[in-house]
Structure formats: C-alpha cells, structure tokens
PQR file with spaces between the fields and no chain letter, atoms N, CA, C, O and H, PARSE charges and radii, in Angstrom:
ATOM       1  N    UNK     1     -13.530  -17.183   17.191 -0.4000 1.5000
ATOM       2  CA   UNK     1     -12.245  -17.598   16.716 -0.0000 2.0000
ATOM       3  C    UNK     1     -11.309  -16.388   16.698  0.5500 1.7000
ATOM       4  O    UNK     1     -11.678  -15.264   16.355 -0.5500 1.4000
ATOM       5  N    UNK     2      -9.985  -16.721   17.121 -0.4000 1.5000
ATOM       6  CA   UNK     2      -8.989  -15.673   17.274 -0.0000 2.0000
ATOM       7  C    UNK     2      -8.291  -15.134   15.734  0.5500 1.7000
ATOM       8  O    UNK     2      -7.577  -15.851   15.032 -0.5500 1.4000
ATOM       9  H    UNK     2      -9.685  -17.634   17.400  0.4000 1.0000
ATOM      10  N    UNK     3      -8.591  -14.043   15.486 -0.4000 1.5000
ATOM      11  CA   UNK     3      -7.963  -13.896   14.334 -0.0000 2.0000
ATOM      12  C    UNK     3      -6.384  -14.143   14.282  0.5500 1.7000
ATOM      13  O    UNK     3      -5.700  -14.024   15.299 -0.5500 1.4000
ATOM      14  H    UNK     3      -9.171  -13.461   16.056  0.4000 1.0000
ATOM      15  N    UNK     4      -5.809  -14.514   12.968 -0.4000 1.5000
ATOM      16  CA   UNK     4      -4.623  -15.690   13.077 -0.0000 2.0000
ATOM      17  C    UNK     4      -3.568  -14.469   12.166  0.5500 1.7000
ATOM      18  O    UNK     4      -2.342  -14.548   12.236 -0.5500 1.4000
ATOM      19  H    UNK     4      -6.365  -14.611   12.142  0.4000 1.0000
ATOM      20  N    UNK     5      -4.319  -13.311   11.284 -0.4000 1.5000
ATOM      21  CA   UNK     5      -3.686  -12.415   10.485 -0.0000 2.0000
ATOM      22  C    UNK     5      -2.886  -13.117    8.601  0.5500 1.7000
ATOM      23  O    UNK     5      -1.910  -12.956    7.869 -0.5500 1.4000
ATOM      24  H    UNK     5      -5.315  -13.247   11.227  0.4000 1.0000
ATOM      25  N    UNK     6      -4.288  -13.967    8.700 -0.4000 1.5000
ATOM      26  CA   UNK     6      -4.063  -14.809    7.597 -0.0000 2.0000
ATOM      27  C    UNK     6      -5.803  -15.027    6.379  0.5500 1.7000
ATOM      28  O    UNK     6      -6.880  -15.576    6.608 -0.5500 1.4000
ATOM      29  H    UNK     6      -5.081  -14.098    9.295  0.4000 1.0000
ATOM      30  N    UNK     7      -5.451  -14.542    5.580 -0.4000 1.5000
ATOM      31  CA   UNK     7      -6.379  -14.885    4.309 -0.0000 2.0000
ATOM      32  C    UNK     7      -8.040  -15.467    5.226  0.5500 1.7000
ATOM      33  O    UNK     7      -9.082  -14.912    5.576 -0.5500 1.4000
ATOM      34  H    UNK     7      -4.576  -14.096    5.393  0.4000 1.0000
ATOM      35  N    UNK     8      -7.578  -16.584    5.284 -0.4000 1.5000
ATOM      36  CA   UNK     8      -8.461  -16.831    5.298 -0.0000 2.0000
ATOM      37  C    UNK     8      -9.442  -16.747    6.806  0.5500 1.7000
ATOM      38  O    UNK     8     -10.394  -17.425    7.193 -0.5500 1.4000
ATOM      39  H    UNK     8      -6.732  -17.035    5.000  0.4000 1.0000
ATOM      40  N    UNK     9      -8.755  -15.664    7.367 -0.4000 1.5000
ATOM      41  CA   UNK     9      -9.292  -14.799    8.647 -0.0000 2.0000
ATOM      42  C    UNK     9     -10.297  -14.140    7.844  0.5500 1.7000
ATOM      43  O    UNK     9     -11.204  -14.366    8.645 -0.5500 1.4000
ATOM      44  H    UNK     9      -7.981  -15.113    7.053  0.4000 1.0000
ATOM      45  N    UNK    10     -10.891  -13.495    6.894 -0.4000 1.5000
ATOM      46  CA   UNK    10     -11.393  -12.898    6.073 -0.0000 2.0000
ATOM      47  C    UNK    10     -12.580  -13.724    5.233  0.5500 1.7000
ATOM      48  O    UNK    10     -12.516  -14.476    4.261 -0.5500 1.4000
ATOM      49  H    UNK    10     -10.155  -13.311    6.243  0.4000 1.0000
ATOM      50  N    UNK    11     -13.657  -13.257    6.024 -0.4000 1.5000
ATOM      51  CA   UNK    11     -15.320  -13.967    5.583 -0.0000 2.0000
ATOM      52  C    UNK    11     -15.741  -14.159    4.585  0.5500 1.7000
ATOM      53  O    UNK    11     -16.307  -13.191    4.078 -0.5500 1.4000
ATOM      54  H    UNK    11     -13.709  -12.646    6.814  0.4000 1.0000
ATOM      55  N    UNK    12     -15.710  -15.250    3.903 -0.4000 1.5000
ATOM      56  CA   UNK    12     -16.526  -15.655    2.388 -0.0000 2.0000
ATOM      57  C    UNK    12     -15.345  -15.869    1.631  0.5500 1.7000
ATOM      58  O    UNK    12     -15.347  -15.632    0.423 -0.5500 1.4000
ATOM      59  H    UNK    12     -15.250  -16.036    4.315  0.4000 1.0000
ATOM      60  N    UNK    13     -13.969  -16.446    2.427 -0.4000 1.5000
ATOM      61  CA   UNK    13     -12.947  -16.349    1.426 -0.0000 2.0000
ATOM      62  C    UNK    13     -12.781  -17.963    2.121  0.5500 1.7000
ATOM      63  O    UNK    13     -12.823  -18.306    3.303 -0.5500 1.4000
ATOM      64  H    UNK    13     -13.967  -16.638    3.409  0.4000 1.0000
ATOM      65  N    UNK    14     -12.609  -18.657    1.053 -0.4000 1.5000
ATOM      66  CA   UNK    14     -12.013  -20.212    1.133 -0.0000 2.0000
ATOM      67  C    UNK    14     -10.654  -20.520    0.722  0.5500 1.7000
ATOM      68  O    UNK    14     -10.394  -19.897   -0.308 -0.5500 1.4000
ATOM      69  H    UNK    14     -12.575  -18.378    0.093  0.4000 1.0000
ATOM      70  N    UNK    15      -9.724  -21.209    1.107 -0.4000 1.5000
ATOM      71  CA   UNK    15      -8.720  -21.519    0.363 -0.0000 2.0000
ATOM      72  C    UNK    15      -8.389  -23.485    1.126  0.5500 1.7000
ATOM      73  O    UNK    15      -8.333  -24.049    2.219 -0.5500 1.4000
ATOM      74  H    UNK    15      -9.935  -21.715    1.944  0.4000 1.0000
ATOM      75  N    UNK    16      -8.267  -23.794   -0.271 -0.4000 1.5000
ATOM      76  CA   UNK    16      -7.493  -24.947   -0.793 -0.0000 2.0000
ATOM      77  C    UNK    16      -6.337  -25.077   -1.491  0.5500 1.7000
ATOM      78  O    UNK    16      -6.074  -24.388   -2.477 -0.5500 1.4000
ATOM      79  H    UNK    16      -8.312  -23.336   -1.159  0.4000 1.0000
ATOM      80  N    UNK    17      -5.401  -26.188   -0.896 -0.4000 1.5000
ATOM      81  CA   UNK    17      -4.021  -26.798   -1.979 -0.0000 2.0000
ATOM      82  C    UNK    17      -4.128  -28.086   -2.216  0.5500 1.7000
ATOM      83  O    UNK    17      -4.906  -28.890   -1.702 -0.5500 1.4000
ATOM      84  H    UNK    17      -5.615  -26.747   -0.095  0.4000 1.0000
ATOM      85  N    UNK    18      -2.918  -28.333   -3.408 -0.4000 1.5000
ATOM      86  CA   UNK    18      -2.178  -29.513   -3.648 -0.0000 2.0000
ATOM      87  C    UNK    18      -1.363  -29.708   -4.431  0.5500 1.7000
ATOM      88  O    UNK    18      -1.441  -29.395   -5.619 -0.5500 1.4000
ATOM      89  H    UNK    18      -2.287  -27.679   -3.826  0.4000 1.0000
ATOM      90  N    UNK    19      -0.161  -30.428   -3.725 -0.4000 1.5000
ATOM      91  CA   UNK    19       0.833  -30.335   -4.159 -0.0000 2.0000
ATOM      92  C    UNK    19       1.536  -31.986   -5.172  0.5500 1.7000
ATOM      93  O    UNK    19       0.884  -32.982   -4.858 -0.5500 1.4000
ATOM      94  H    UNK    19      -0.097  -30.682   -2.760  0.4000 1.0000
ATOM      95  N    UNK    20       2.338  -32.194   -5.915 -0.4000 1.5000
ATOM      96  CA   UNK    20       2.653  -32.970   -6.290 -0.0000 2.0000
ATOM      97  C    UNK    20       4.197  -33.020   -5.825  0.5500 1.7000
ATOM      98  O    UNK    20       4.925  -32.153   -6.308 -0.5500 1.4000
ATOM      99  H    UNK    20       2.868  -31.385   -6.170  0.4000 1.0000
ATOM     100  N    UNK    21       4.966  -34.283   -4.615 -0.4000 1.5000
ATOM     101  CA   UNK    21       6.190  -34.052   -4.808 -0.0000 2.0000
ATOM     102  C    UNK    21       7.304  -34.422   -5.559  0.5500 1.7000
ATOM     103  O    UNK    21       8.441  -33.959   -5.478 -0.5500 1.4000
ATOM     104  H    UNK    21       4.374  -34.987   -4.222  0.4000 1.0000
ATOM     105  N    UNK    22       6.720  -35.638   -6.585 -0.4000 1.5000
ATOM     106  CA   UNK    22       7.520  -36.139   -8.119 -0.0000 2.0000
ATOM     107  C    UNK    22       7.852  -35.056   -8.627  0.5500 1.7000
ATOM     108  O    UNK    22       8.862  -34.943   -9.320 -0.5500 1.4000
ATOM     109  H    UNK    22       5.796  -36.015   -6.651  0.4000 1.0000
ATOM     110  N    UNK    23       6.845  -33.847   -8.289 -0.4000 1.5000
ATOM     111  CA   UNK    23       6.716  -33.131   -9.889 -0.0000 2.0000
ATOM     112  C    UNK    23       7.482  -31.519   -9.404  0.5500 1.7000
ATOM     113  O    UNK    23       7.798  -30.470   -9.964 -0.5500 1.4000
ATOM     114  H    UNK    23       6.025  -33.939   -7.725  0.4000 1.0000
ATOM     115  N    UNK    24       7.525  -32.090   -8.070 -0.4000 1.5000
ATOM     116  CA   UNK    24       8.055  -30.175   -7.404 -0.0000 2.0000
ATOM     117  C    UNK    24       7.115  -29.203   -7.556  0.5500 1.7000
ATOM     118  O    UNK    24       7.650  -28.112   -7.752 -0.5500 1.4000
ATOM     119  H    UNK    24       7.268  -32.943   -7.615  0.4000 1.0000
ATOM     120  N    UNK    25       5.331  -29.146   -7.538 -0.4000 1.5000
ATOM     121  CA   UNK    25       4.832  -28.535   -8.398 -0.0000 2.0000
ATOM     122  C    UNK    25       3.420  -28.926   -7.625  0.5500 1.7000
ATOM     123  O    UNK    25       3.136  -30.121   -7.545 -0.5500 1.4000
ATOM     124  H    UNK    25       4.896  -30.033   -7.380  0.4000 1.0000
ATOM     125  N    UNK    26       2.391  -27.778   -6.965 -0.4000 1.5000
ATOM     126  CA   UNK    26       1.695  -27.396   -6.100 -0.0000 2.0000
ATOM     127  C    UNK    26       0.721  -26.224   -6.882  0.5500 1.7000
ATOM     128  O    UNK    26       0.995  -25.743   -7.981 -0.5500 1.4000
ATOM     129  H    UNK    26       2.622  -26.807   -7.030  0.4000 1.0000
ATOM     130  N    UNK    27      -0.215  -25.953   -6.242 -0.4000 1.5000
ATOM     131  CA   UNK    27      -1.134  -25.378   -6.625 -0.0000 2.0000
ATOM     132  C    UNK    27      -2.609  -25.079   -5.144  0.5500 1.7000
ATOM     133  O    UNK    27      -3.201  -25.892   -4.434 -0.5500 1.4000
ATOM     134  H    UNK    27      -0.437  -26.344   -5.349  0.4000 1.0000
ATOM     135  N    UNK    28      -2.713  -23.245   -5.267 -0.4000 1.5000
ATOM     136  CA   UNK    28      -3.479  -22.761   -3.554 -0.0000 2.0000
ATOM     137  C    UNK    28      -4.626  -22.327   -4.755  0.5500 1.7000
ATOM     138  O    UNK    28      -4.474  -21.636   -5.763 -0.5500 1.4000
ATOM     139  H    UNK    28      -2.232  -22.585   -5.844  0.4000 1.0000
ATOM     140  N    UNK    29      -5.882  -23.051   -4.201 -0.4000 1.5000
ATOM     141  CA   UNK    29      -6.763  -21.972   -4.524 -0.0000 2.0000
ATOM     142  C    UNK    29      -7.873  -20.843   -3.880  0.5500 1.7000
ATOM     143  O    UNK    29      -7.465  -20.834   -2.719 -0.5500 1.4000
ATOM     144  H    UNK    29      -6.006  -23.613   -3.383  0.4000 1.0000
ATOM     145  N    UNK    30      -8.231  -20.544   -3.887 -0.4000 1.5000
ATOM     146  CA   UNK    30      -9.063  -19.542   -3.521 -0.0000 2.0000
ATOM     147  C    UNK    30      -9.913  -18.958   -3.672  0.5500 1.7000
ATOM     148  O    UNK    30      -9.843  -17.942   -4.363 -0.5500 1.4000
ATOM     149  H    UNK    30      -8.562  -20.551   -4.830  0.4000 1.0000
ATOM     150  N    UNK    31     -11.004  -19.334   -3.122 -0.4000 1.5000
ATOM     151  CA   UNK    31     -12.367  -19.098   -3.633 -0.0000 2.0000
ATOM     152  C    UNK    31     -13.142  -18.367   -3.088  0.5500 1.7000
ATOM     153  O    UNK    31     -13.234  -18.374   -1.860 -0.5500 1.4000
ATOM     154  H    UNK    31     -11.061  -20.159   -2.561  0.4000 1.0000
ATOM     155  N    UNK    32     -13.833  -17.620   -3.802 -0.4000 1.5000
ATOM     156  CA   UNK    32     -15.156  -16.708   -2.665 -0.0000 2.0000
ATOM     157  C    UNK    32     -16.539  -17.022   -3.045  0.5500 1.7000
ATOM     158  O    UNK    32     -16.984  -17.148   -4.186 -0.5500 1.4000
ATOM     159  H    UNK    32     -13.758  -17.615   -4.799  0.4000 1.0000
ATOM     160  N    UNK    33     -17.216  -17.139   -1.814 -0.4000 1.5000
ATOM     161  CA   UNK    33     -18.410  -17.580   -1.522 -0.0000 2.0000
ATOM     162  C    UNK    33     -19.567  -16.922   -2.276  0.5500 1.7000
ATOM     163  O    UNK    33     -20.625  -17.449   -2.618 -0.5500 1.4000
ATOM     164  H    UNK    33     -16.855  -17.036   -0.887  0.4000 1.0000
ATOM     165  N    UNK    34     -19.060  -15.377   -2.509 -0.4000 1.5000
ATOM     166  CA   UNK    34     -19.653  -14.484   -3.702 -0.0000 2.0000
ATOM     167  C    UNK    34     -18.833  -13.588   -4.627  0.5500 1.7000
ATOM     168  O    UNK    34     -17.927  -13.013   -4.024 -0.5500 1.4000
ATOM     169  H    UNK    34     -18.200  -14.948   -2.231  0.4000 1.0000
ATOM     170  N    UNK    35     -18.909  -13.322   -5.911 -0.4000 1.5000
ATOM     171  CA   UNK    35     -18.243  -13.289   -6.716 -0.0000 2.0000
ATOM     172  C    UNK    35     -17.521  -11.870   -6.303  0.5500 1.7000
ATOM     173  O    UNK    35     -18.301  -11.063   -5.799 -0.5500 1.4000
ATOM     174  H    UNK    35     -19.645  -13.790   -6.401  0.4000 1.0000
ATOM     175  N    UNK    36     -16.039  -11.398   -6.444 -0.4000 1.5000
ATOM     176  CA   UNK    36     -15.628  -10.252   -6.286 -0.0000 2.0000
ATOM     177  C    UNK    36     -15.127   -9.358   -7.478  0.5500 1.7000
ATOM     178  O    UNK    36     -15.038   -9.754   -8.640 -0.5500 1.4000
ATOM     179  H    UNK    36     -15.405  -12.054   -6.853  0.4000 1.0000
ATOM     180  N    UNK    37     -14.767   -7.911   -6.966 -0.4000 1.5000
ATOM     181  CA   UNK    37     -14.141   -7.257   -8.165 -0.0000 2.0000
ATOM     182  C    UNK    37     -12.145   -7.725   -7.458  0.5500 1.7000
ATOM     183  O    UNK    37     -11.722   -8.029   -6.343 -0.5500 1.4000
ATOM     184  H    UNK    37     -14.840   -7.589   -6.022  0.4000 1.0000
ATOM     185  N    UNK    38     -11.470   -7.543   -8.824 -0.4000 1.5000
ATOM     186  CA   UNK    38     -10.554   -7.916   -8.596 -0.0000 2.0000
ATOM     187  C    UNK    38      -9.380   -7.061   -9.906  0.5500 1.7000
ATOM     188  O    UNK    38      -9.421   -6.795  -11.107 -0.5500 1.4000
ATOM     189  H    UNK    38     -11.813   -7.297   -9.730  0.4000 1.0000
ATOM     190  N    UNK    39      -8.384   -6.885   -8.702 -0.4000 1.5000
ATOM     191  CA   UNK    39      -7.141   -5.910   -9.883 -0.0000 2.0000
ATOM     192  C    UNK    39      -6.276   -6.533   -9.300  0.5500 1.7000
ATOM     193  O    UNK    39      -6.455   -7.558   -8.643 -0.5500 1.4000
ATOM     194  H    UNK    39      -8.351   -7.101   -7.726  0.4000 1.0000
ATOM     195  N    UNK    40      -5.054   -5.859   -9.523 -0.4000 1.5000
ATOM     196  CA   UNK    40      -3.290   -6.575   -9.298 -0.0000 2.0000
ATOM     197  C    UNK    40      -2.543   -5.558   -9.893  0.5500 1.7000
ATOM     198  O    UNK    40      -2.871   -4.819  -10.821 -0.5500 1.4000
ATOM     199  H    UNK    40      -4.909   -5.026  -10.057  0.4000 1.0000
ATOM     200  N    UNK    41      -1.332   -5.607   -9.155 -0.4000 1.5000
ATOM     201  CA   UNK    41      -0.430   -4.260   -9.397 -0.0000 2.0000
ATOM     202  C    UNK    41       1.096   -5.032   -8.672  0.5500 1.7000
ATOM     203  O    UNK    41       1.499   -5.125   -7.513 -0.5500 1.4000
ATOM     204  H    UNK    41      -1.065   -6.207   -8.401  0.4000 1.0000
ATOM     205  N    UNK    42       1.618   -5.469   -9.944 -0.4000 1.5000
ATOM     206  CA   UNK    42       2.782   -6.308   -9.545 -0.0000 2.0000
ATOM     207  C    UNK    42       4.221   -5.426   -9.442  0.5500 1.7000
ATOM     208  O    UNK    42       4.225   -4.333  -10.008 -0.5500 1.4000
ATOM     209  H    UNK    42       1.290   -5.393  -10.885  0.4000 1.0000
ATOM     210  N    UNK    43       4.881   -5.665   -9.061 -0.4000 1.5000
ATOM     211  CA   UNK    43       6.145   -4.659   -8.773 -0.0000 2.0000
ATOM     212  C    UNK    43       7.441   -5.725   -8.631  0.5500 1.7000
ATOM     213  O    UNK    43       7.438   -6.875   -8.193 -0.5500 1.4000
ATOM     214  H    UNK    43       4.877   -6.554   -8.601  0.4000 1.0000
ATOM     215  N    UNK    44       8.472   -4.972   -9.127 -0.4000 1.5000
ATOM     216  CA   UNK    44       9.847   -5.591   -9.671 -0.0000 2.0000
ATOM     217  C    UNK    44      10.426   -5.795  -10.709  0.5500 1.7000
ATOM     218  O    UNK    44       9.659   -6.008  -11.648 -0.5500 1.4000
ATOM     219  H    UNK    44       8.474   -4.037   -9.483  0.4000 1.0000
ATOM     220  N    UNK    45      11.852   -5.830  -11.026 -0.4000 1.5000
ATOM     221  CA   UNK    45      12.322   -5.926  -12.321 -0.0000 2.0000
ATOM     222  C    UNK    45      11.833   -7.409  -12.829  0.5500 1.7000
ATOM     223  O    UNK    45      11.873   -7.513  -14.055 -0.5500 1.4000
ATOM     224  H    UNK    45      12.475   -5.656  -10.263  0.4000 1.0000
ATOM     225  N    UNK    46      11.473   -8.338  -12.271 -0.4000 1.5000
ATOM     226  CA   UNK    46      11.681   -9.445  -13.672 -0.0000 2.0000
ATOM     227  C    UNK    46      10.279  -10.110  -12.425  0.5500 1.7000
ATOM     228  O    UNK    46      10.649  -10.560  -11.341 -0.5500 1.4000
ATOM     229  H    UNK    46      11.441   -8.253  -11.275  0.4000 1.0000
ATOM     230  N    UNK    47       9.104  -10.082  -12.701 -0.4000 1.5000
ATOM     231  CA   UNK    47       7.949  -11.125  -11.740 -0.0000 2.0000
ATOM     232  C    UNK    47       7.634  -11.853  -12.841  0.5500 1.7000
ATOM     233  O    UNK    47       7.359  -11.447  -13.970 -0.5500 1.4000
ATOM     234  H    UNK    47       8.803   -9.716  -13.582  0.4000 1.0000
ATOM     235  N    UNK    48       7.716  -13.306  -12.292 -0.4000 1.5000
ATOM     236  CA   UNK    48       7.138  -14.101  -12.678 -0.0000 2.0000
ATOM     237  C    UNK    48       5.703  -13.999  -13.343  0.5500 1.7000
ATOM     238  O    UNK    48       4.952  -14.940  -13.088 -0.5500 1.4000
ATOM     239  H    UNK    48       7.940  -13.636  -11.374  0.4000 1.0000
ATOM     240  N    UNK    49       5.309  -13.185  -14.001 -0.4000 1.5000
ATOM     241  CA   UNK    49       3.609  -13.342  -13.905 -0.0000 2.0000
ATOM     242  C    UNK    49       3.202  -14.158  -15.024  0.5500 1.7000
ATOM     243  O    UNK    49       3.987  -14.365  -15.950 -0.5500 1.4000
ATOM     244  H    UNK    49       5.919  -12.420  -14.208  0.4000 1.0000
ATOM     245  N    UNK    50       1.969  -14.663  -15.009 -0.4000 1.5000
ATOM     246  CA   UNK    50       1.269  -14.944  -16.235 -0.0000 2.0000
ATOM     247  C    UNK    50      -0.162  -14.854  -16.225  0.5500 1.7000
ATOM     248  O    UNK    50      -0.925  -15.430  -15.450 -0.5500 1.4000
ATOM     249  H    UNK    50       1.332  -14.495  -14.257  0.4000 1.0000
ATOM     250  N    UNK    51      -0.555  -13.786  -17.511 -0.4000 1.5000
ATOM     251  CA   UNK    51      -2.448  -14.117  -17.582 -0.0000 2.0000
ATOM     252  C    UNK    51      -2.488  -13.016  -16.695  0.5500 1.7000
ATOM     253  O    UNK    51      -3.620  -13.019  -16.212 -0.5500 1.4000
ATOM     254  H    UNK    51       0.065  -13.318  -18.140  0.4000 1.0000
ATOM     255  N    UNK    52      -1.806  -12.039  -16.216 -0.4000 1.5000
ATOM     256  CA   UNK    52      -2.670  -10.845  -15.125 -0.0000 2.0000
ATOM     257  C    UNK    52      -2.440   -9.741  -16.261  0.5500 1.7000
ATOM     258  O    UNK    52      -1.270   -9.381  -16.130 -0.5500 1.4000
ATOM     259  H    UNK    52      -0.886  -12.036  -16.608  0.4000 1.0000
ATOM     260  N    UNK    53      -2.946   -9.146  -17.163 -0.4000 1.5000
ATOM     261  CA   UNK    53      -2.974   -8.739  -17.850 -0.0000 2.0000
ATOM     262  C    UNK    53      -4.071   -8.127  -18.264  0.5500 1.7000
ATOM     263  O    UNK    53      -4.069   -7.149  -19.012 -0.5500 1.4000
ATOM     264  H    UNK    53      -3.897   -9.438  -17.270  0.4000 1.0000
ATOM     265  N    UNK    54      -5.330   -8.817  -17.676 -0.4000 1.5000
ATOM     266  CA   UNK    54      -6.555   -8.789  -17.445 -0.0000 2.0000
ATOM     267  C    UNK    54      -6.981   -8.082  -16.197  0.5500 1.7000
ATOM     268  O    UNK    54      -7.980   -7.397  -15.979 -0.5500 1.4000
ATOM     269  H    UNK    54      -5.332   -9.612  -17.068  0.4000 1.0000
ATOM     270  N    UNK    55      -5.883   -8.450  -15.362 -0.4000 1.5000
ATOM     271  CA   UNK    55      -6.308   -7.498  -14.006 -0.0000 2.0000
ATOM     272  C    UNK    55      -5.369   -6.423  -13.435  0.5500 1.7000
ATOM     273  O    UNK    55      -5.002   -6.224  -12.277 -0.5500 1.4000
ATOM     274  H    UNK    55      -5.071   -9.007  -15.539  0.4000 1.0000
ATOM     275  N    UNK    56      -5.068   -5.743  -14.672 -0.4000 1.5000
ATOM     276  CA   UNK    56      -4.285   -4.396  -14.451 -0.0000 2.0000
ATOM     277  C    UNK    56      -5.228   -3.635  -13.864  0.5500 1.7000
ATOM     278  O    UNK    56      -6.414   -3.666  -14.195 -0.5500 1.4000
ATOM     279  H    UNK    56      -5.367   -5.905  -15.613  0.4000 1.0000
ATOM     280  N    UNK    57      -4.614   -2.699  -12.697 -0.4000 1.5000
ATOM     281  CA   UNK    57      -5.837   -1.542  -12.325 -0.0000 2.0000
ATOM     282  C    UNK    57      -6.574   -1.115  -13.578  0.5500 1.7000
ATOM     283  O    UNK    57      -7.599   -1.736  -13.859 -0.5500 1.4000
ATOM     284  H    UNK    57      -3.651   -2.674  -12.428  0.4000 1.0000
ATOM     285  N    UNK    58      -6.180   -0.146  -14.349 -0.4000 1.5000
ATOM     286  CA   UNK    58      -7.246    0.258  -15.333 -0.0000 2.0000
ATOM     287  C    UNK    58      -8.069   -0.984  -16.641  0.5500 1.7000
ATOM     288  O    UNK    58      -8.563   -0.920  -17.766 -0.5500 1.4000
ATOM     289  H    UNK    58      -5.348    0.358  -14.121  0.4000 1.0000
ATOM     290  N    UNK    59      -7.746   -2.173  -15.426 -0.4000 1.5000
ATOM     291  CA   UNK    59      -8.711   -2.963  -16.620 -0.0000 2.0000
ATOM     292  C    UNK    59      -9.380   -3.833  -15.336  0.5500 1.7000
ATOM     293  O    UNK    59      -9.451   -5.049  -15.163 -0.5500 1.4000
ATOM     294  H    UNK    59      -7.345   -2.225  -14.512  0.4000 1.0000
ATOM     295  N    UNK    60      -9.779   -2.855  -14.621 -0.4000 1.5000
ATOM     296  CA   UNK    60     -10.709   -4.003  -13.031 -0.0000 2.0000
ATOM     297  C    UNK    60     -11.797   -5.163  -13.528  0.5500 1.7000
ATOM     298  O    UNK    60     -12.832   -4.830  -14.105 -0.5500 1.4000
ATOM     299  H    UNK    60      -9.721   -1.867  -14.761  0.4000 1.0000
ATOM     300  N    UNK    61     -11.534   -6.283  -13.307 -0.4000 1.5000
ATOM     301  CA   UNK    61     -12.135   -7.121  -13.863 -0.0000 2.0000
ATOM     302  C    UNK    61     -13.719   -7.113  -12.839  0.5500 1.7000
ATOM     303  O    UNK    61     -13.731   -7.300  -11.623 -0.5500 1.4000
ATOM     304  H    UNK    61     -10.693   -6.553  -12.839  0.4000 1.0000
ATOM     305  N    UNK    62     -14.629   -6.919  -13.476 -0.4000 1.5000
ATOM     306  CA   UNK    62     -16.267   -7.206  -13.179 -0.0000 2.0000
ATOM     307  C    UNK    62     -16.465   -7.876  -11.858  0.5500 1.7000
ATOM     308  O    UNK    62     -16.936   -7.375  -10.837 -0.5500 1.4000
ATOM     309  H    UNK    62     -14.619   -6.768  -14.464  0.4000 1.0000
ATOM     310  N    UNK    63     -16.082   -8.945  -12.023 -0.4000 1.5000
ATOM     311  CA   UNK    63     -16.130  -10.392  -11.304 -0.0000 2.0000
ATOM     312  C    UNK    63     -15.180  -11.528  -10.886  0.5500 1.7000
ATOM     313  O    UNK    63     -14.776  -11.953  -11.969 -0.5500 1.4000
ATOM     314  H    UNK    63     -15.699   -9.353  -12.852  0.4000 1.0000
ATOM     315  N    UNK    64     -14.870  -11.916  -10.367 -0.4000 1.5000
ATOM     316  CA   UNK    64     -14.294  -13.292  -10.359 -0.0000 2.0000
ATOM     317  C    UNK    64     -14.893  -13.823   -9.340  0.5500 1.7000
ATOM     318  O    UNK    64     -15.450  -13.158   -8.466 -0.5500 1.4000
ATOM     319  H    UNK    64     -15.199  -11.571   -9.488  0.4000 1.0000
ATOM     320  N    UNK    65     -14.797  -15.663   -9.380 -0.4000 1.5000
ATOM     321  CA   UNK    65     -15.307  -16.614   -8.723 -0.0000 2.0000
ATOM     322  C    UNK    65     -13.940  -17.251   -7.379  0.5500 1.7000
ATOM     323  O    UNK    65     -13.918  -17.462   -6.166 -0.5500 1.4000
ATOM     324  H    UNK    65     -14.345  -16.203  -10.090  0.4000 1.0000
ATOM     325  N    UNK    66     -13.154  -17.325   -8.332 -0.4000 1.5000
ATOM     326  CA   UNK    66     -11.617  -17.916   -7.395 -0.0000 2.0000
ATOM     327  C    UNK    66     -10.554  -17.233   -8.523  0.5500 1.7000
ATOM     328  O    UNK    66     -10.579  -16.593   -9.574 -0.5500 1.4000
ATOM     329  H    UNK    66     -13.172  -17.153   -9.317  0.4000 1.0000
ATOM     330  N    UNK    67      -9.346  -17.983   -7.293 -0.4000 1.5000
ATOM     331  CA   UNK    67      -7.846  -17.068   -7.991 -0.0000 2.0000
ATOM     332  C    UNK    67      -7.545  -18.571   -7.907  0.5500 1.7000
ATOM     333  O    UNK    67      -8.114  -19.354   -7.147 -0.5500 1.4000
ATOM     334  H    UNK    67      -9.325  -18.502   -6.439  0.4000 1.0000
ATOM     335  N    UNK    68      -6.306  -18.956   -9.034 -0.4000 1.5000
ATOM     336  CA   UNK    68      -5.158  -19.806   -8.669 -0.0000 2.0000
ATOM     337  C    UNK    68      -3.982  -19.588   -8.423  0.5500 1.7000
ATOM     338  O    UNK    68      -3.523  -18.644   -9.067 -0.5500 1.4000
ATOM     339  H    UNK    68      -5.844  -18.319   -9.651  0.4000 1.0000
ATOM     340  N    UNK    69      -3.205  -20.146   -7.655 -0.4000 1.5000
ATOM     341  CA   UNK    69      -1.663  -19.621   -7.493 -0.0000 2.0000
ATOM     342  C    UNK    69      -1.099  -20.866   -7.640  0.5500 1.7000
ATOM     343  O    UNK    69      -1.548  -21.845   -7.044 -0.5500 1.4000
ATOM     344  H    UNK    69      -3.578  -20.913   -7.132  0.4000 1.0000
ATOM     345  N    UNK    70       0.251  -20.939   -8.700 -0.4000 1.5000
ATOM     346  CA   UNK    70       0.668  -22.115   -9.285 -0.0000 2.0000
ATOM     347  C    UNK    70       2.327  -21.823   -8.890  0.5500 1.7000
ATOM     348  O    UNK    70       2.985  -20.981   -9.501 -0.5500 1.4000
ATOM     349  H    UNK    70       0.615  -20.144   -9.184  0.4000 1.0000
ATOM     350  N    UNK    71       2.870  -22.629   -7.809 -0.4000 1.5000
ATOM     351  CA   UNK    71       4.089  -22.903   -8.153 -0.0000 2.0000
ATOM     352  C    UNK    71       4.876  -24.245   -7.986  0.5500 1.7000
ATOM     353  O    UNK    71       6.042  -24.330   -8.375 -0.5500 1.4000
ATOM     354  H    UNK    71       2.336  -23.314   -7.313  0.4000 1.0000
C-alpha cells in the first residue's frame, strides 16, 4: 500500500468517526493496537483544550489505549 501521508499510514494505529448533523457535533477516534506513551504541547493565545492537563510534557502519561477528538 502506497503511503497516503496520513495517521493512519502508521502501524497499530486505528481511527474511527461519527458525526451527528442535527447536532453540528462529530467525534474521530483513535486507537492503538498496543498501549502507548503519550504527551501534548499545545500552542496559541486562546486553544480550545480540555482534560490535557494530564498530558503536559513533564507529566508523560504511562499509557494510553485511544485518544478522542470532539468537535
């Protein structure tokens, strides 16, 4: 398979969506096949974030199973 330069070009990584269009309001998830280490390092005056707080570099989380991305 030709690499496409997309996520899920990248082995043991799954991703799923769904979206609601009543609601304007969708949801990608992303899963790995074995559990990873995982950080985040967000940049800008005003990001949306919520709950990454946990995955500041100096707080590298152990493990995770999947990510959600909610918009």
């Amino acid at each position: 398979m030709t690499p496409r330069n997309l996520i899920t070009d990248v082995a043991g990584v799954l991703v799923s969506n769904a979206d609601d269009a009543r609601l304007v309001s969708g949801v990608t998830a992303i899963i790995f096949e074995e559990p990873r280490v995982a950080s985040v390092d967000i940049r800008g005056g005003a990001p949306g974030t919520r709950q990454t707080d946990r995955l500041e570099p100096h707080r590298t989380v152990e493990r995770i199973d999947n990510l959600e991305l909610y918009g």
